[in-house]
N, C-alpha and C positions, 0 to 999 in steps of 0.2 A: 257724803264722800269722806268726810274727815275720821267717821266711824270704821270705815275701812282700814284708816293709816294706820291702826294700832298691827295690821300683820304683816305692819315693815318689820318691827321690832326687833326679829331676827338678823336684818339686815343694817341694823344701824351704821355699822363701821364701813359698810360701803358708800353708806349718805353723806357720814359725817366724811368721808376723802371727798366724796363728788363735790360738798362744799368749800372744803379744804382747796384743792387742785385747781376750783373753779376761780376761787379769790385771786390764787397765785397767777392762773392765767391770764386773767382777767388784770392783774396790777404788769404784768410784761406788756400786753398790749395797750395799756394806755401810755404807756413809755413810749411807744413807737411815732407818735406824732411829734413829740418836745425833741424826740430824737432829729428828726427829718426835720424841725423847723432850727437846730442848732449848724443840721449842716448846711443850710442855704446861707442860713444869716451869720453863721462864723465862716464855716469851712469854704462854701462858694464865693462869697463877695470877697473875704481876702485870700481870697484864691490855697489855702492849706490846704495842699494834698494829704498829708501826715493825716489831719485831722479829721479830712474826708473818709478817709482807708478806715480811721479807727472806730469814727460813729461808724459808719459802713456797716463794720465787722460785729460793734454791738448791736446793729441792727438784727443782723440773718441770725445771730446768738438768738436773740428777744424772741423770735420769729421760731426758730427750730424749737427753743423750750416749750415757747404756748402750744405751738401744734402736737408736742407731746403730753403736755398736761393736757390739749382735747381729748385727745385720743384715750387717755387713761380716763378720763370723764367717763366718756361714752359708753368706756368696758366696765368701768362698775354700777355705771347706772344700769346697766343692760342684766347687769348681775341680780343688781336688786329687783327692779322689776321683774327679770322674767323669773324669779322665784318668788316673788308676791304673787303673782298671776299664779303659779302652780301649787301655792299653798292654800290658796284662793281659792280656787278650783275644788282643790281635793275638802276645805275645808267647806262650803256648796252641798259637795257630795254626799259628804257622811252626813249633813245636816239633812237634807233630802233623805236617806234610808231611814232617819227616824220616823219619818213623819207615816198617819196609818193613812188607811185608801182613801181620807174624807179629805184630809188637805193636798193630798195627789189631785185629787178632784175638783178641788175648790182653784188650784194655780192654774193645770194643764199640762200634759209633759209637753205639748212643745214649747210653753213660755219655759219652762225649765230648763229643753235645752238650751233656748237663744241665753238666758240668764247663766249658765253657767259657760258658754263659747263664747258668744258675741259679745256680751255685757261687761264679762271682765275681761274681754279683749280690749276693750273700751276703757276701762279704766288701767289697765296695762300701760295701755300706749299714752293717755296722758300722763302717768308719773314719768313714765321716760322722760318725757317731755320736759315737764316738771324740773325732774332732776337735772335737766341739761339745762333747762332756759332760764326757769323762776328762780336759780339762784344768779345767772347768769346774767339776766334781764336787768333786773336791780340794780346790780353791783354796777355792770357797764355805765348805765340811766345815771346814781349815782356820779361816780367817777368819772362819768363825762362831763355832766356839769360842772363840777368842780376843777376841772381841768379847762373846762371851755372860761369860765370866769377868771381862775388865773392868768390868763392869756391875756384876755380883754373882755373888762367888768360890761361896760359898753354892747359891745356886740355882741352878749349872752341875753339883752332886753328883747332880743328876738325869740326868742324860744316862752318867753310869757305869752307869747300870740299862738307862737305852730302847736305847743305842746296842749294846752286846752282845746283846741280845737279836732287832734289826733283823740285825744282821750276822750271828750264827745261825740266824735264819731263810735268811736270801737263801741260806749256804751249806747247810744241807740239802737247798732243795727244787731249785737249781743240780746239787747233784749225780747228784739221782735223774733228773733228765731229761738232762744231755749224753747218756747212753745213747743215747734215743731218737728226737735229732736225727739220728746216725750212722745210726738205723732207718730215719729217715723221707727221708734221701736216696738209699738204694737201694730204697728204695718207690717214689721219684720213678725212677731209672733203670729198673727195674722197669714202669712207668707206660709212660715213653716208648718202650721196647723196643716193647710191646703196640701202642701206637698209630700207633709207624712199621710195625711189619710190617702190622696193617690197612689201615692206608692204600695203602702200597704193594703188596699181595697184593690189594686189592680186588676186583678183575675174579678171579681164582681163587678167593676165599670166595663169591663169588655164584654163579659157576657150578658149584659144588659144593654151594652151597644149604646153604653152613656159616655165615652168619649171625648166627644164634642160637647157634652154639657160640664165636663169636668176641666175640659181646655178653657171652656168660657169663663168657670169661677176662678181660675190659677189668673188666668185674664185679667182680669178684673182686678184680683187681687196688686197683680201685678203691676199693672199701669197703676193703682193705687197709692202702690211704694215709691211709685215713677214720679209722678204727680208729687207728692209728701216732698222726693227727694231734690225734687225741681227747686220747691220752692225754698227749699235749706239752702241750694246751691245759689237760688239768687238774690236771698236775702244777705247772703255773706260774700259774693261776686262783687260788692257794691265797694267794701272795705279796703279793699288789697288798691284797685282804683285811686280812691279818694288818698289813701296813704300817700301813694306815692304822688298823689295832684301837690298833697301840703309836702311834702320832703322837696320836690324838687323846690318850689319857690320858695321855701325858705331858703334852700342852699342859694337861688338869683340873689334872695335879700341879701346874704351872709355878703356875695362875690361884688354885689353893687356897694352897699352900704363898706367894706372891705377897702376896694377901691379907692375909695374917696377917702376914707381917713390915711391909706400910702400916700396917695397922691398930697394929703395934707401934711404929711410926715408926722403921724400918729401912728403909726402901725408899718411894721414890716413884713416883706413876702414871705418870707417862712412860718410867722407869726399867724396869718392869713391861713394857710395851706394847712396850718396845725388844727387848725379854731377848724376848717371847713370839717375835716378829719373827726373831729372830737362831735362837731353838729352827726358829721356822718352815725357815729357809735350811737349817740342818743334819740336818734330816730327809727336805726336800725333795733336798739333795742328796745323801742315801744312798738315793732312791725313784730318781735318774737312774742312781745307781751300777748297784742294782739291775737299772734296763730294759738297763743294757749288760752284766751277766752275763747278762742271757736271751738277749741274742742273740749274745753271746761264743761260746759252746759249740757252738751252731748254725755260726758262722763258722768254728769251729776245725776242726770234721771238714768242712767245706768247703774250706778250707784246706790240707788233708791229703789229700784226694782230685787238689786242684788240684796241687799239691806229689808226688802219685804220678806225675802226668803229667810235669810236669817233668823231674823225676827218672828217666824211665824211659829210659836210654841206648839209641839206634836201635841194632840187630845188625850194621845196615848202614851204612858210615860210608866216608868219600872216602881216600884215602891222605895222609897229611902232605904238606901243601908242600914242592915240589921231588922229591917219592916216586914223582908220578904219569909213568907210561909215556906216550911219543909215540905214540897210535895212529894211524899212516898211510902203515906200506909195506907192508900187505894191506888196503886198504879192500873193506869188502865181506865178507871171511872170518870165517866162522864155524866154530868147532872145539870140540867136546866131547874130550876125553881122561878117559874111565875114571872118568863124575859116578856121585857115590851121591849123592843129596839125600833128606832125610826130613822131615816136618810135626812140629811141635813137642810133644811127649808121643805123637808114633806109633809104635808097638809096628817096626810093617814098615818100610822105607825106600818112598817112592814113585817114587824109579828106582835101578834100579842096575846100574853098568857100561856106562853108555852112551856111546859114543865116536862121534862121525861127522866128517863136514863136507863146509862147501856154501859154496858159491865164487861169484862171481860171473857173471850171465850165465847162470845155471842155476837151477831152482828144486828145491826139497825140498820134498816130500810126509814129513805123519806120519800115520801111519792106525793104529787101535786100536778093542779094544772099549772100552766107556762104564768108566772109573776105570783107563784100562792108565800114565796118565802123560801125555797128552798134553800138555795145557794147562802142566803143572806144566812137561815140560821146556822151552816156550819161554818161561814166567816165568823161566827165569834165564838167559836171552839180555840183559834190560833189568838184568838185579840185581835183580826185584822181591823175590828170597827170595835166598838163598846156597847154595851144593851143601855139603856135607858131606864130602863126599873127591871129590878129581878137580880137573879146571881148566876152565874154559870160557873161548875164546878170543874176544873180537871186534873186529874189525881186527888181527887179531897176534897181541895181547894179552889178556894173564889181563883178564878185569873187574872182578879186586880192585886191581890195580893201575890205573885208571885213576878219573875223578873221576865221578859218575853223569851229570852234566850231559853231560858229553866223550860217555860212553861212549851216552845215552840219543839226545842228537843224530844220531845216526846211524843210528838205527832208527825208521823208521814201523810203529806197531805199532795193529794192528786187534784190540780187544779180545773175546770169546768171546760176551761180552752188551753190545751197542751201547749206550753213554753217549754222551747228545748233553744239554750244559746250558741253561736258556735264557736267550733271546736269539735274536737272525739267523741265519738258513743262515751268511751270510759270517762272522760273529762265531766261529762252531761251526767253519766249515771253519779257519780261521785262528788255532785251537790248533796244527793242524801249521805252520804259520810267519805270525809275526805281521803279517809285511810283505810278505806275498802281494796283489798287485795282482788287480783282478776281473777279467783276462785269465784268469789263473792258476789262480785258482777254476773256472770256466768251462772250462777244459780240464780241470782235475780231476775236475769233475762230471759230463763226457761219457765219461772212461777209465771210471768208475765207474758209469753207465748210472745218474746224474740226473736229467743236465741236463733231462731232459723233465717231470717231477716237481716242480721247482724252479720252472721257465718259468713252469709253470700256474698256479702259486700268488701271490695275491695280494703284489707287491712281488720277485717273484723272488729274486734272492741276498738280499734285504732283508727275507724273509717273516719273519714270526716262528713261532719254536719253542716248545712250550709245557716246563715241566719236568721232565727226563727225556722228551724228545720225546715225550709224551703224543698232540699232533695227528697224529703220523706210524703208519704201520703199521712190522710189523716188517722188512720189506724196505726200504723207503725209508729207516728208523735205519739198517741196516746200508750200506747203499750211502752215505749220508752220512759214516759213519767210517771206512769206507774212500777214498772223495773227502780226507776229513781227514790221513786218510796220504799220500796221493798228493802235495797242496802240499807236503810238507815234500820230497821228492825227496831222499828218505837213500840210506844204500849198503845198506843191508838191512830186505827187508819181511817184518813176521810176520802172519801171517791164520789166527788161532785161531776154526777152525769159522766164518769170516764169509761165508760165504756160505749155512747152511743158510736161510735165508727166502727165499732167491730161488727164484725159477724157473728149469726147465733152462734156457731160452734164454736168459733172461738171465745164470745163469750161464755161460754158454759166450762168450756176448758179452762177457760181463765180463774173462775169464779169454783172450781172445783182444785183447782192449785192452789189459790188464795187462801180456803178455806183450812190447808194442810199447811199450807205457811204463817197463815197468821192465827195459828189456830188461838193461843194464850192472850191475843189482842184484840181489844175489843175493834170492830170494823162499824163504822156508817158509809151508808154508801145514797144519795141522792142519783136516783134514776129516774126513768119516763116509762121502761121498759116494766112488764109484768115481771118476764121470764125472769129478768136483775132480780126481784124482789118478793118471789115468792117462796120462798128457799129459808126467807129471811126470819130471823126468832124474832125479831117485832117490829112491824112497820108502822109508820106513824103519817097518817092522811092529811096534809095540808090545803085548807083552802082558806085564803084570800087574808094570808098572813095567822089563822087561829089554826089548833089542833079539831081535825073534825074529827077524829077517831086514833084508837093505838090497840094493834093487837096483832096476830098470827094471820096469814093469808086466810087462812079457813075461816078464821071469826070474826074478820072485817067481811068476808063474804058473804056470812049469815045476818051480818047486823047494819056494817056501816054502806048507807045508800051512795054515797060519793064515793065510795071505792068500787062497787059495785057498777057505777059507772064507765069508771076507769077498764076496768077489766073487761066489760062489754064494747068500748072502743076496742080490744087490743085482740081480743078471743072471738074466733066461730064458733056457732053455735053448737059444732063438735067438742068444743075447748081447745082449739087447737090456734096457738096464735098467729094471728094476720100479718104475713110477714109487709 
């Protein structure tokens, strides 16, 4: 947690008042007991009105400043914190966009969210805390002892018994529950796993009539977090009890033991009533100490989860300043040489020895059965993953050598399951370039077989989108991100499987647009479909991660038997294919 503190830093001057304001506060109210013990013991017993009036008056004085100096506490502690918390956050975030789809993979996005919501909500709300109490806590602790033994050296021999005994508490039942806070925030990631895949699988739990088995697992999970959070509540239920068992009898001992030494004329009543005041402060601020070990522990494996993220260096990283390669005396070129790439803890490689390349001006077809590699080998055209032995070229160049930005620029890429965020048609299409004018759009949406979709819909380029295009079918999302590819007009287009929602003729429409728009750019396109890829200047047959063949529809028909196959799936023995 202490690694965290360095993004006060900005905030210093608000810490260093919160400390400031606190001392000042903190030295007014301990004035207020010698205060009240002057006027019994002057002002009451010989009866000085004057004197009364004027302690009196430095009283509600003492009293108005502190509650001023709280108040200004609170607003810059509030300061600091809630801009820790949002620097936090943001600073989470961009660390999270580094990272490529292996360490997405390896955390989870929903520990991510709870990590970047709940966790540093958690460590939020302790520094407040913090700020208000831990300097506050001390100082009172402090100065009240001090204040209690000026009074009477005597009657402060009591607090060698309550205060060990407060401070043994707080540390046994502190220790039995940190455990459980560590339990009860993978209960929470736990929690939200369940509740984002229900939400998001919705439509598939229903029409599977899995309902009630997906109520059961939320269930389960739930009374889980229930259970976890039970037992936090009654390991620390025990604390607040027992505090106040030892405060009040020490205040008997203070008020017995007190007694007797008036009664013996050692000690007088305002003297008493000060001392009791001053026990008051030093117990009350080992009850704040306290409320901040309970939520210390909590913070700390919040702390430490936030701190894994941190700490987790992306695989995928830019080359050093000055390292990175010119790519652009082959715009357009893409080149595999001899890639083995593998998923992380996988036994098999999921391609291997894959060599090709596709030039501009020409498009590449990959066709395979369902898990041959496809998708995987045009993730690492973008750099989403890295190869494992071999080089893949684009523009020229290896794409470890060049910066992701450089190298990602250059590729419009259509991903396998249409993401559209929301907001506007225009807002969505102008991921692929920010400063596309709504000409630009508008011819995008027509290569794309939109525009007419778009048109109809209330506010046209201006309709709104609902989250994860919710309002859209799945055709219309696909035709949308690929329109989104199209403004950005790169020198290489990927269309991983983006066309299966459409219709033949619209695919054919589409793919006969494309081929006038992207004419000067090289295309790959990962399909299932024949009719996608026989059109295509070179297709390349993937089976079970290896190249089983690369050539023209015609001379994979003549030669290569696994394509052969493919297309006997897909064609009657008219030639005409099986819709």
């Amino acid at each position: 947690m202490i690694s965290l503190m360095k993004n006060l830093k900005p905030y210093r001057l608000y810490v260093i008042l919160v400390v400031v304001l606190t001392m000042a506060a903190i030295l007014l109210e301990l004035n207020l007991p010698t205060l009240m013990a002057n006027v019994i013991d002057i002002g009451i017993v010989n009866r000085d009105i004057p004197y009364i009036l004027k302690t009196g008056g430095l009283m509600i004085a003492c009293s108005i400043a502190s509650i001023l100096l709280t108040i200004s506490v609170m607003f810059f502690s509030s300061r600091a914190s809630m801009g820790f918390g949002r620097d936090l956050r943001r600073k989470l975030f961009v660390h999270v966009e580094s990272f490529s789809l292996q360490e997405f993979e390896r955390i989870g996005p929903s520990s991510l969210i709870t990590r970047t919501t709940n966790d540093i909500k958690q460590v939020q709300d302790v520094l407040t805390m913090m700020m208000r109490m831990m300097t506050r806590a001390p100082l009172m602790l402090i100065g009240g002892i001090m204040m209690a033994v000026s009074r009477d050296a005597f009657m402060s021999l009591i607090f060698l018994i309550a205060l060990p005994l407060l401070a043994g508490t707080i540390y046994a039942i502190t220790r039995k529950s940190i455990p459980l806070f560590g339990e009860l925030q993978r209960r929470t990631d736990k929690l939200n796993l369940l509740l984002r895949e229900g939400l998001i699988g919705v439509r598939v739990v229903r029409a599977f009539n899995r309902v009630a088995y997906e109520k059961q697992r939320f269930q389960e999970a739930n009374e889980s977090f229930r259970d976890t959070g039970i037992r936090v509540g009654q390991s620390m239920a025990l604390m607040f009890p027992v505090m106040m068992i030892i405060m009040n009898f020490t205040q008997i001992a203070i008020i017995w033991i007190g007694a007797t030494r008036i009664d013996a004329g050692l000690m007088q009543v305002g003297n008493l009533m000060a001392f009791l005041q001053y026990a008051s402060m030093i117990l009350f601020s080992l009850i704040m100490l306290s409320m901040m070990l309970v939520m210390v522990p909590r913070a700390q494996v919040s702390a430490r989860r936030i701190n894994e993220v941190l700490e987790q260096l992306p695989l995928i990283v830019d080359p050093k300043p000055g390292s990175s390669a010119q790519a652009n005396l082959q715009r357009g070129h893409v080149e595999f040489r001899n890639v083995t790439f593998r998923y992380a803890g996988a036994e098999k490689p999921a391609l291997e020895g894959i060599s090709f390349r596709a030039v501009p001006g020409q498009t590449t077809a990959i066709i395979g059965s369902t898990g041959a590699g496809k998708t995987s080998l045009v993730q690492l055209i973008p750099r989403f993953y890295e190869a494992e032995d071999g080089e893949v070229l684009v523009n020229g160049v290896d794409v470890r050598l060049q910066t992701q930005e450089e190298l990602r620029s250059s590729i419009g890429y259509v991903p396998q399951k249409a993401v559209l965020f929301s907001g506007t048609v225009a807002e969505n299409l102008r991921f692929g370039s920010e400063h596309a004018d709504d000409a630009a759009l508008l011819a995008a949406l027509e290569t794309a077989q939109a525009l007419n979709f778009v048109q109809e819909k209330e506010g046209g380029l201006h309709a709104k989108i609902e989250q994860s295009g919710a309002n859209l079918s799945g055709g219309q999302k696909q035709r949308l991100s690929i329109a989104r590819a199209l403004v950005r007009k790169p020198d290489i287009y990927i269309f991983d499987d983006s066309f299966s929602a459409l219709d033949y003729a619209t695919d054919a429409r589409l793919r006969k647009a494309l081929k006038r728009e992207a004419g000067s750019a090289a295309v790959i396109i990962v399909a299932q479909r024949i009719s996608t890829v026989v059109e295509a200047d070179q297709i390349i047959v993937l089976n079970e991660g290896r190249m089983a063949g690369i050539g023209t529809h015609a001379e994979l028909l003549q030669s290569n038997e696994i394509y052969q196959e493919i297309v006997a799936s897909q064609l009657s023995p008219e030639g005409e294919e099986i819709a």
